[in-house]
N, C-alpha and C positions, 0 to 999 in steps of 0.2 A: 956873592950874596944873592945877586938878580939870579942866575941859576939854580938856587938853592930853593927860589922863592918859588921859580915856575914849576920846578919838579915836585915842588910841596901839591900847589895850586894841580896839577896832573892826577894827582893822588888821590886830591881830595874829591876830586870834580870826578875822580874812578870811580871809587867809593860810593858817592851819594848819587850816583846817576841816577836811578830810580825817584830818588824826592827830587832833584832838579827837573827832570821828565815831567812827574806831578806837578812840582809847581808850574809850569808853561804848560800845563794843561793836558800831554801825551800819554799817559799812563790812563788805561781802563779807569772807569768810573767806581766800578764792583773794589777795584783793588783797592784803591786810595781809599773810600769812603768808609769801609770794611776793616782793613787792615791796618792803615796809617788813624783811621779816624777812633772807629768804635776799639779796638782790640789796644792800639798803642795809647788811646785815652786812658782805658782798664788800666795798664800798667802804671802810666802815671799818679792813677788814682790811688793804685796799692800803696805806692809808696810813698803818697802821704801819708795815705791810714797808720802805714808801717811809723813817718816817720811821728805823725800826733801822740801815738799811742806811748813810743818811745819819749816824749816831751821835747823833741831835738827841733828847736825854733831855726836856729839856722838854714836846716836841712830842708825845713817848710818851707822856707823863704826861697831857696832857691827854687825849689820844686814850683812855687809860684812863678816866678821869671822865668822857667823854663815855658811850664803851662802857655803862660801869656804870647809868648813867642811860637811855641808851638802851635797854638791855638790862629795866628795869625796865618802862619805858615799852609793848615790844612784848608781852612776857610778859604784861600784862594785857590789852594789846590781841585777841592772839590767843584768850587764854582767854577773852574775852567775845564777839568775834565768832564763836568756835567755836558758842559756845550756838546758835545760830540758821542752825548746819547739817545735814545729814543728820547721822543717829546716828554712822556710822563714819566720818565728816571731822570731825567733832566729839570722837571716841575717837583718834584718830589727831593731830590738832590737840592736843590738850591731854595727849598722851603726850608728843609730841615738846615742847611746851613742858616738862615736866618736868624731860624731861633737857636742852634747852638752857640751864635753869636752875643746873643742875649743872655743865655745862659751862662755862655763864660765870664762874660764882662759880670754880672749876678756873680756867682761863684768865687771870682775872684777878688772882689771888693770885700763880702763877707769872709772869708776869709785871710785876706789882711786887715780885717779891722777886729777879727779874732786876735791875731799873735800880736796886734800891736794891745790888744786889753791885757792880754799874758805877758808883755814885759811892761804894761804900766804896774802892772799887779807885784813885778817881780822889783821892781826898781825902791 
């Protein structure tokens, strides 16, 4: 089973190298802020839209706890690969994390206090 667990743990850690790299702050600034931040936010975004539109509360919900974690995930990301760029993509980088910090934690209270209106409504 301890074998099974470390080859899991091998795999996984193969796999995600790129976000664990980001997260300790080794991955270009361009790339994380860009790609992990603006682009993979986009997608997350769709598929709320996709899932509200659909009325699938569950699906919200989880999309939230992903957000929220993910959200955790890039904010550090970005604040540490910031370090290790010019002075003002580095002030600019870790301004804009601030307030995307604000923004999310915003974002995602109104919209759990959305779906929880939507199943008192429903109940």
């Amino acid at each position: 089973m301890l074998q099974a667990w470390r080859w899991m743990s091998a795999v996984l850690l193969r796999v995600f190298e790129p976000e664990v790299r980001a997260w300790y702050g080794l991955e270009p600034l361009w790339k994380v802020f860009w790609g992990y931040g603006v682009l993979a936010s986009a997608v997350i975004i769709a598929l709320y839209a996709v899932a509200t539109i659909e009325r699938r509360a569950a699906m919200q919900q989880l999309l939230l706890m992903f957000f929220a974690g993910y959200t955790i995930w890039i904010l550090v990301s970005v604040w540490r690969c910031a370090a290790t760029s010019m002075p003002i993509w580095q002030t600019l980088a870790r301004s804009s994390t601030v307030a995307w910090a604000v923004n999310a934690v915003l974002v995602i209270f109104f919209l759990e206090l959305d779906l929880m209106a939507d199943w008192l409504r429903l109940s």
